[in-house]
LUMGUVO-30466 format. One record per residue (C-alpha): residue number from 1; residue in one letter; x, y negated, z. Coordinates in Angstrom, 1 decimal. Layout:
N
  pos  code       u       v       w
  NUM     A       X       Y       Z
...
//
This chain:
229
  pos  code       u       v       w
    1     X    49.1   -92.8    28.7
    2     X    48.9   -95.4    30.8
    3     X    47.1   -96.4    34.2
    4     X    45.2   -99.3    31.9
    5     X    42.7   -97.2    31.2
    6     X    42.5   -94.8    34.6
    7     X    43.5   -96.5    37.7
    8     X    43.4   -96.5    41.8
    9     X    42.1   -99.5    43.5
   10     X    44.8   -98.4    46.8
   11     X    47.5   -95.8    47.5
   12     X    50.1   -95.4    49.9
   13     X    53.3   -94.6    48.8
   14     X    55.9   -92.5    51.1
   15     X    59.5   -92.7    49.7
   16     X    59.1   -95.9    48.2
   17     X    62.8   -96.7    48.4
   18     X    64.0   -93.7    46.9
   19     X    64.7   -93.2    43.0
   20     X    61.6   -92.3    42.0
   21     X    59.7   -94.5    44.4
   22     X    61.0   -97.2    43.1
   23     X    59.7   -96.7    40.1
   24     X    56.0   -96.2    40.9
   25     X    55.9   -99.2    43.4
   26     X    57.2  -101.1    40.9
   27     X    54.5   -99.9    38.3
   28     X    51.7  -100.4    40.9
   29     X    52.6  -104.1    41.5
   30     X    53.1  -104.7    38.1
   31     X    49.1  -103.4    36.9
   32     X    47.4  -105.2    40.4
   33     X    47.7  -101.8    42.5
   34     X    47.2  -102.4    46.0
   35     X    50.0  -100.8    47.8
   36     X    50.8   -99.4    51.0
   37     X    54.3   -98.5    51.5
   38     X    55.4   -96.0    54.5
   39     X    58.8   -96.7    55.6
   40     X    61.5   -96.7    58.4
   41     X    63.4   -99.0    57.0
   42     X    61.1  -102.2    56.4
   43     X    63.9  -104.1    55.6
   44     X    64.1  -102.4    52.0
   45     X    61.4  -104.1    50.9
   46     X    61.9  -107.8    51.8
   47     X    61.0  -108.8    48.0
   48     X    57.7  -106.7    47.5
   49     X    54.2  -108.8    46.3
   50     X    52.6  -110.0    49.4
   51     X    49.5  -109.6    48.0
   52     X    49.4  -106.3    46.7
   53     X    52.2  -104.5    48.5
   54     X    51.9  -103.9    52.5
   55     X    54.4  -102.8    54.5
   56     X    53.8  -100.2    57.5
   57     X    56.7   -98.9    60.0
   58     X    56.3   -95.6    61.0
   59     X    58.1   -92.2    61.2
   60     X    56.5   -89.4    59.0
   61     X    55.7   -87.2    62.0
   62     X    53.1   -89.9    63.4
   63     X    50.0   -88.6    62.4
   64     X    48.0   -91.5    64.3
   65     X    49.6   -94.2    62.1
   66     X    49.5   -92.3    59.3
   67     X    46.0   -92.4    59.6
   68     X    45.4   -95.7    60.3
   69     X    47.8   -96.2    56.7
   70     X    45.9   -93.9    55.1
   71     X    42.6   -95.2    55.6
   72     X    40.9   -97.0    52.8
   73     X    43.5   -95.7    50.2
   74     X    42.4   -93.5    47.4
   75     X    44.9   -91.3    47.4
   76     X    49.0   -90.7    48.8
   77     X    51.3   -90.5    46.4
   78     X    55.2   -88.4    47.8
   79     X    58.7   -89.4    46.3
   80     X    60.2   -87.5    49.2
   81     X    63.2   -86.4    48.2
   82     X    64.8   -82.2    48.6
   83     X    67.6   -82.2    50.8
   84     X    67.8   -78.5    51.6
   85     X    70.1   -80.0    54.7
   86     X    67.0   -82.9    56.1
   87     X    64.2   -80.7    54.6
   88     X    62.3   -83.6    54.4
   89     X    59.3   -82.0    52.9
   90     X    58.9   -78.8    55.5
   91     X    59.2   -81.2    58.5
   92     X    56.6   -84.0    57.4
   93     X    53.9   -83.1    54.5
   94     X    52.7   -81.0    56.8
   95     X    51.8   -84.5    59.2
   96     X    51.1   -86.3    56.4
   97     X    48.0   -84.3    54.8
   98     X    46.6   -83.8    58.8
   99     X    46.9   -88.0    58.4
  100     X    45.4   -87.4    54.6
  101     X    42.6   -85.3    55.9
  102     X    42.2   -87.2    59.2
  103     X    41.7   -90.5    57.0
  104     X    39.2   -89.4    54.7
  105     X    41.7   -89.0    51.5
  106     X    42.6   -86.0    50.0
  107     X    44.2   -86.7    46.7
  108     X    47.8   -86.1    46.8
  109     X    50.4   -86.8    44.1
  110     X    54.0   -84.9    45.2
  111     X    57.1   -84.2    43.0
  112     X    58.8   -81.4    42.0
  113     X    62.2   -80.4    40.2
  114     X    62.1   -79.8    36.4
  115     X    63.6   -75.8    37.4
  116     X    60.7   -75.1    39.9
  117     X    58.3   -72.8    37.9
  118     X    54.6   -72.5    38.5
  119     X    53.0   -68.9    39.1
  120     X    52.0   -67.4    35.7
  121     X    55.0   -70.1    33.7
  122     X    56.9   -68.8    31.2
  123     X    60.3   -70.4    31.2
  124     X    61.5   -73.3    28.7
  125     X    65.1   -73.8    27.1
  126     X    65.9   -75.4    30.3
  127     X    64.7   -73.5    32.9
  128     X    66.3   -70.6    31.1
  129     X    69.9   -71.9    30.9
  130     X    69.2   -73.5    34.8
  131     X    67.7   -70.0    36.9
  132     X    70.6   -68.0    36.2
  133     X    73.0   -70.8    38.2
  134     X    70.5   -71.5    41.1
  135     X    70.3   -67.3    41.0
  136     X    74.2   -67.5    42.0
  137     X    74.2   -70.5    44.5
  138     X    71.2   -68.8    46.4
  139     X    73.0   -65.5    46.9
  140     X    75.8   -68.0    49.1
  141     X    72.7   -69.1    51.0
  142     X    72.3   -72.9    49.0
  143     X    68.8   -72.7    47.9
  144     X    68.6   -76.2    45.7
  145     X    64.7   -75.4    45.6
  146     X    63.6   -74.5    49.0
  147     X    62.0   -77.7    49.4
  148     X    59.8   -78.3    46.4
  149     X    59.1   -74.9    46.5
  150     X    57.9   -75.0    50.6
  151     X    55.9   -77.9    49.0
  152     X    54.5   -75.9    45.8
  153     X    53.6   -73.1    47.7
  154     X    52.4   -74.6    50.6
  155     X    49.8   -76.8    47.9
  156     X    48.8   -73.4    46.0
  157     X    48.2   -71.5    49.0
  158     X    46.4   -74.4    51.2
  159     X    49.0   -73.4    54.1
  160     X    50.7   -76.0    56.5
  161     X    47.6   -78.3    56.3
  162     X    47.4   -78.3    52.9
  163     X    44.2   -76.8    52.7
  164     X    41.6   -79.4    51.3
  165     X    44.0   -81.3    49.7
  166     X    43.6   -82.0    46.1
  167     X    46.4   -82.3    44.5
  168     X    48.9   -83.0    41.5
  169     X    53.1   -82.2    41.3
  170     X    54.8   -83.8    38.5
  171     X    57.8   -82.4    37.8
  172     X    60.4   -84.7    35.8
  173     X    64.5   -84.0    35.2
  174     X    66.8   -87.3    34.8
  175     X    65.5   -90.4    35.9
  176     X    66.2   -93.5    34.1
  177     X    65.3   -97.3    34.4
  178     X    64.4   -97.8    30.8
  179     X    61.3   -99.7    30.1
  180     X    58.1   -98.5    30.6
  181     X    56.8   -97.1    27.3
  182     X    54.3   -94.5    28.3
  183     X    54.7   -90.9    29.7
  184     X    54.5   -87.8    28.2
  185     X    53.3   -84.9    29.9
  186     X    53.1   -81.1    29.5
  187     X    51.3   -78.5    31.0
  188     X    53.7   -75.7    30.2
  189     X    56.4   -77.1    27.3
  190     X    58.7   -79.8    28.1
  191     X    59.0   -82.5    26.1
  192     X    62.7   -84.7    26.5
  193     X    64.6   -84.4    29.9
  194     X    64.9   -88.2    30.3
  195     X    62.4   -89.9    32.1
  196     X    61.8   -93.9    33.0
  197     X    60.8   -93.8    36.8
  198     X    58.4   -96.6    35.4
  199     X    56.6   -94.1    33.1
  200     X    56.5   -91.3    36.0
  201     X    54.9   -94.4    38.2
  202     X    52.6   -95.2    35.6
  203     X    51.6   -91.4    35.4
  204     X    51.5   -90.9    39.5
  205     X    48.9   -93.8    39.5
  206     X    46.7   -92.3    37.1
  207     X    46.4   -89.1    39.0
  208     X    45.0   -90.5    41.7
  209     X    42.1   -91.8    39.9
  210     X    41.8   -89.2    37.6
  211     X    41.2   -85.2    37.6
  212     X    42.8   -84.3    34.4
  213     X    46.1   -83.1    36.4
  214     X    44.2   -81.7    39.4
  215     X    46.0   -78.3    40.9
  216     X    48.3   -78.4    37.9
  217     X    52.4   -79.3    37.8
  218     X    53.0   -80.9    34.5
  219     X    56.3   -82.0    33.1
  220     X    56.8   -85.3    32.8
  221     X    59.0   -87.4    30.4
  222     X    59.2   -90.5    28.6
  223     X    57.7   -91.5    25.1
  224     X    59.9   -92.6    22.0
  225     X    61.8   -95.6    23.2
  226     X    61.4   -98.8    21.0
  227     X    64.1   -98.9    18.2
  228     X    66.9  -102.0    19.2
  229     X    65.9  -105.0    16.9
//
């Protein structure tokens, strides 16, 4: 699958700098994606393509540059990361889908964990073998999935001004930086745990121009890598 055939003309990007972000910034500059990158630290992104990438200062919680980002972009695509100590999610998705809603967009592309399970899900091989350790650590009060979670439930439920967002959570395991080949995705099976950030870029972009993924939380991995010559 690839954003060649299904792709947004604009998207802002929050957590751009992060693992993940990476990944899909670097995917969007690479297939002509405009960009618009949501940051605090502008200085991480000294080398982006100025004329496809743009880069706008601003803290999460400001709803009226969030807006003014927002505006014109098909959709906002969230590599925000799960600190259960930051909560990065519970103190600023809700501001950033007022800013979605307040802008006119309301297609939003989040990320999950490969444990989180969806309401209905039967568990996989790994979920299985994972649950039973995150069971333990949560009974001492460390909750590794509070935060995508908050998010999931918060998307399901249209709660903490979710409500009239459309939206998609992928949920991949290992990141890696191989090459982009193409991702898989699954509804309810998983297919291999690795995943090229590139390939979950490629896959966030098509979301936003496509339904196919719409209220769903598919897992994501990477196609067959090319044999070494």
């Amino acid at each position: 699958m690839s954003t060649k055939v299904a792709k947004p003309a604009k998207v802002a990007i929050i957590g751009a700098s992060g693992t993940y972000g990476t990944g899909i910034l670097a995917r969007a500059e690479e297939i002509g994606v405009e960009a618009v990158v949501i940051t605090r630290s502008p200085h991480k992104f000294k080398d982006v393509k100025p004329t496809t990438t743009t880069v706008v200062e601003a803290q999460l919680d400001e709803e009226e540059k969030l807006k003014e980002a927002f505006t014109g972009c098909d959709g906002v695509i969230s590599a925000l990361g799960d600190d259960r100590k930051k909560r990065p999610k519970t103190h600023n998705l809700p501001h950033v889908w007022n800013a979605m809603k307040a802008a006119g967009v309301n297609k939003y592309i989040g990320m999950g964990s490969g444990p989180m399970m969806m309401p209905g899900e039967k568990p996989g091989g790994f979920q299985r073998a994972v649950h039973p350790l995150l069971s333990v650590l949560k009974l001492f009060g460390v909750d590794l999935l509070e935060q995508n979670e908050w998010e999931r439930d918060s998307l399901l439920m249209g709660k903490n001004g979710a409500v009239g967002i459309t939206w998609v959570l992928t949920r991949p395991v290992r990141p890696t930086r191989t090459p982009f080949v193409g991702a898989n995705v699954h509804k309810d099976k998983r297919g291999p745990m690795n995943c090229s950030i590139y390939d979950h870029g490629d896959f966030c972009l098509y979301c936003v121009a496509s339904s196919e993924w719409d209220k769903l939380a598919p897992h994501v991995s990477s196609g067959p890598q090319p044999k070494k010559k």
